[in-house]
C-alpha positions as CSV (number, residue, x, y, z in Angstrom):
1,X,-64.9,-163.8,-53.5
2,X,-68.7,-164.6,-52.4
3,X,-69.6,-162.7,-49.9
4,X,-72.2,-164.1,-47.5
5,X,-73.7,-161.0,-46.0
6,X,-74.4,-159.5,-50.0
7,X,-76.3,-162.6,-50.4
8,X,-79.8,-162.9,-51.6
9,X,-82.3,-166.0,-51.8
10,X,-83.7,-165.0,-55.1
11,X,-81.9,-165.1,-58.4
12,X,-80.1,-162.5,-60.2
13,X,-81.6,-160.6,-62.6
14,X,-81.2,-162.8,-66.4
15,X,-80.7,-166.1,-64.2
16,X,-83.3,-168.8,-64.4
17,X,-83.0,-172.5,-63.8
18,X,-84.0,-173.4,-67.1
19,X,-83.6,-176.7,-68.4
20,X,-81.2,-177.9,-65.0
21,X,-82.3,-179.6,-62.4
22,X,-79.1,-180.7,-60.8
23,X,-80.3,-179.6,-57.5
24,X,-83.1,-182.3,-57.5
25,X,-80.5,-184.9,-57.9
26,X,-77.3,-183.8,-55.6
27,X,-79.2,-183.7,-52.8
28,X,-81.4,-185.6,-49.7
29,X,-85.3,-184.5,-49.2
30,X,-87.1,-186.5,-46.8
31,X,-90.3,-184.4,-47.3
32,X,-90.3,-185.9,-50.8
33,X,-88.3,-189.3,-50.3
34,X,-85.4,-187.9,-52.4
35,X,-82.0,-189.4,-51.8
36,X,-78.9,-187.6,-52.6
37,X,-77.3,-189.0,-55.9
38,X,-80.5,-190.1,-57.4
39,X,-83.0,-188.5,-59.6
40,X,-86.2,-186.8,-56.6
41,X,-88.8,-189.3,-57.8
42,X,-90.6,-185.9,-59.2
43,X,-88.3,-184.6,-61.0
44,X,-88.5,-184.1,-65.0
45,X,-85.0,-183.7,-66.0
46,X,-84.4,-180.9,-68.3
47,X,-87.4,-179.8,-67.7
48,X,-87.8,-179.2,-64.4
49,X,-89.9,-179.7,-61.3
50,X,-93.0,-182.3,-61.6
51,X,-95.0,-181.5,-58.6
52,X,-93.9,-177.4,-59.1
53,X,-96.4,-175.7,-57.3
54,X,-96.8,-178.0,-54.6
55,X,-93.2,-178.8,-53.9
56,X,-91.8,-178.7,-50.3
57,X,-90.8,-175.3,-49.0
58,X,-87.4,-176.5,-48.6
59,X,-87.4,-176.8,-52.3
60,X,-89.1,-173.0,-52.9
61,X,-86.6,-171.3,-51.3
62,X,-83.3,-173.1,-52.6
63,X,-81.6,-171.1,-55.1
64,X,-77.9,-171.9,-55.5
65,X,-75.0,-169.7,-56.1
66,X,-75.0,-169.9,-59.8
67,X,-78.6,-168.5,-59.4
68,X,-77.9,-165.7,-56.9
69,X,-74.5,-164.4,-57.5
70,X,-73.9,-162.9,-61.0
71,X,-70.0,-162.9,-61.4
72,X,-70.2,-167.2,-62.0
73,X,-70.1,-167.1,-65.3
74,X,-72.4,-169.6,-67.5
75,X,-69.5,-172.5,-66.9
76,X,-70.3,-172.6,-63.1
77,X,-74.0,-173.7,-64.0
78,X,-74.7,-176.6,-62.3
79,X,-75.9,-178.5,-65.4
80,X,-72.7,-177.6,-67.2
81,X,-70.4,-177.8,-64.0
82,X,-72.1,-181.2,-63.2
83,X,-72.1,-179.7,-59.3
84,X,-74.2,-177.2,-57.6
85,X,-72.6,-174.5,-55.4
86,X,-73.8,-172.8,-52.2
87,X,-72.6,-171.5,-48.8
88,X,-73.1,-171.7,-45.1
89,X,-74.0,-167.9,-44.4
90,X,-72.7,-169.1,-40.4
91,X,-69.5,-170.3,-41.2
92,X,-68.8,-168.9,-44.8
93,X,-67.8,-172.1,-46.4
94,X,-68.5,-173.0,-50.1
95,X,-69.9,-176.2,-50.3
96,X,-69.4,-178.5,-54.1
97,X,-72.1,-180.8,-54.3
98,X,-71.2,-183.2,-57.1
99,X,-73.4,-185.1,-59.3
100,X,-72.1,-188.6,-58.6
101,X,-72.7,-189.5,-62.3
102,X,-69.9,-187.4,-63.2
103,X,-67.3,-187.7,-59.3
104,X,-64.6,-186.1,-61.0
105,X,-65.9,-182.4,-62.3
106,X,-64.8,-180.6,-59.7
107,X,-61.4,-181.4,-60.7
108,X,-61.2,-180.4,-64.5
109,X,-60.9,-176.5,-65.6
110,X,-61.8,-174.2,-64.6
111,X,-63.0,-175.4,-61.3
112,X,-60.4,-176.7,-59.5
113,X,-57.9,-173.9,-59.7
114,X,-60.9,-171.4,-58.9
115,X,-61.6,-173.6,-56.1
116,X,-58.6,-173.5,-54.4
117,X,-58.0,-169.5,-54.8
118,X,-61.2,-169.2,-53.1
119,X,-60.2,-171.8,-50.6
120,X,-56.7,-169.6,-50.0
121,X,-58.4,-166.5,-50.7
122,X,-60.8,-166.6,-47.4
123,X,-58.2,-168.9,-45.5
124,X,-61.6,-171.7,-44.9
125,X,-61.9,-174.5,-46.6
126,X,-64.3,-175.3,-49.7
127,X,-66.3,-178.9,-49.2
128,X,-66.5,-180.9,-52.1
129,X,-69.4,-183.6,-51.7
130,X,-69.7,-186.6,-53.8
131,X,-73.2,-187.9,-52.0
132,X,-72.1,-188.2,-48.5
133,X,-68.3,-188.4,-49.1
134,X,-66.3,-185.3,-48.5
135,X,-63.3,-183.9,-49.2
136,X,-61.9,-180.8,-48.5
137,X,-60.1,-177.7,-50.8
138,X,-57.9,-176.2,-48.1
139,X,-55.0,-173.2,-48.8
140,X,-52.5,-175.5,-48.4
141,X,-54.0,-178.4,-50.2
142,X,-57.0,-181.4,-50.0
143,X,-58.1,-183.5,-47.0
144,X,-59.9,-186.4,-47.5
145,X,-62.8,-186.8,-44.6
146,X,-64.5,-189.7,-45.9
147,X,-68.2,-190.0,-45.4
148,X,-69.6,-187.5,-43.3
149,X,-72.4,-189.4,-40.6
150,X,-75.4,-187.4,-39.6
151,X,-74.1,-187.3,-35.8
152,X,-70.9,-185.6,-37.2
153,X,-70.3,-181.9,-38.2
154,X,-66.9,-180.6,-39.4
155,X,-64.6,-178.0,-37.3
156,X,-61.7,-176.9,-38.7
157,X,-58.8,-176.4,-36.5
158,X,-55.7,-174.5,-36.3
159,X,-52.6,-176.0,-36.4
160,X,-49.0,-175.1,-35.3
161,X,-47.0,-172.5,-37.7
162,X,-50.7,-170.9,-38.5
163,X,-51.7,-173.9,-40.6
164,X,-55.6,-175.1,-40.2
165,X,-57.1,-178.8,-40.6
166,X,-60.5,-180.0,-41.3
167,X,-61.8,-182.6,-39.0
168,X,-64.7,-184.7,-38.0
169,X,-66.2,-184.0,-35.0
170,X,-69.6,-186.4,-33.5
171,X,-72.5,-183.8,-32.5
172,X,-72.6,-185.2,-29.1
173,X,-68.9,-184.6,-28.0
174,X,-68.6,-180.9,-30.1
């Protein structure tokens, strides 16, 4: 299992980026007018970063768990996997951020099954993102949340007979 206090933002030794970009497409950022699920407007794809040594800050310290933790093996690259992994350090939830051009990777083999024994492995869910639309790996199976606003954050609550749900909670009332 990934653990969050062992974890490093710089990559492991031997793991480089190389020809995937995947991050630059999978997600939203506003310092560069990139929207999730689209190509950053700077991005050379497999080849890398156009605007490299001026690129936001946010963008020089990303490194995703394929690049930090050396036990995902060469199937879990993001360019491969067609998603990019990371996790919250504060809550210790993996999060799957698909490439929407291919919605459905996170299902196939390996990942799903791997997915779901880390999901029942740390009893906390695993987030699968497909843009803005979540769903979520839980120990006894998924819950669909839907789109996920920017007012809203998840909370996962415990349930009768020591079962826990996923839910959508608005900033303002949490």
């Amino acid at each position: 299992m990934i653990d969050p206090t062992s974890m490093v933002n710089r990559p492991a030794p031997g793991r480089e980026c190389g020809t995937c970009a995947l991050c630059c497409k999978v997600y939203e950022v506003p310092a560069v007018e990139s929207r999730a699920g689209t190509w950053c407007r700077h991005c050379l794809p497999g080849r890398g970063c156009g605007i490299h040594e001026t690129r936001p800050q946010h963008c020089r310290a990303f490194f995703c768990l394929w690049m930090t933790q050396d036990f995902l093996g060469p199937e879990w690259k993001p360019d491969r996997a067609r998603f990019v992994l990371t996790m919250d350090p504060a809550t210790r939830w993996l999060f799957v951020q698909v490439d929407p051009g291919a919605a459905q990777a996170w299902r196939k083999d390996p990942y799903l099954g791997q997915l779901k024994r880390w999901a029942a492995a740390g009893d906390r869910p695993v987030i699968v993102f497909v843009n803005k639309v979540a769903t979520a790996i839980m120990a006894h199976g998924e819950i669909p949340l839907g789109e996920i606003a920017a007012d809203e954050r998840l909370a996962l609550r415990d349930l009768p007979g020591g079962r826990r749900t996923l839910e959508k909670v608005s900033r303002a009332s949490a």
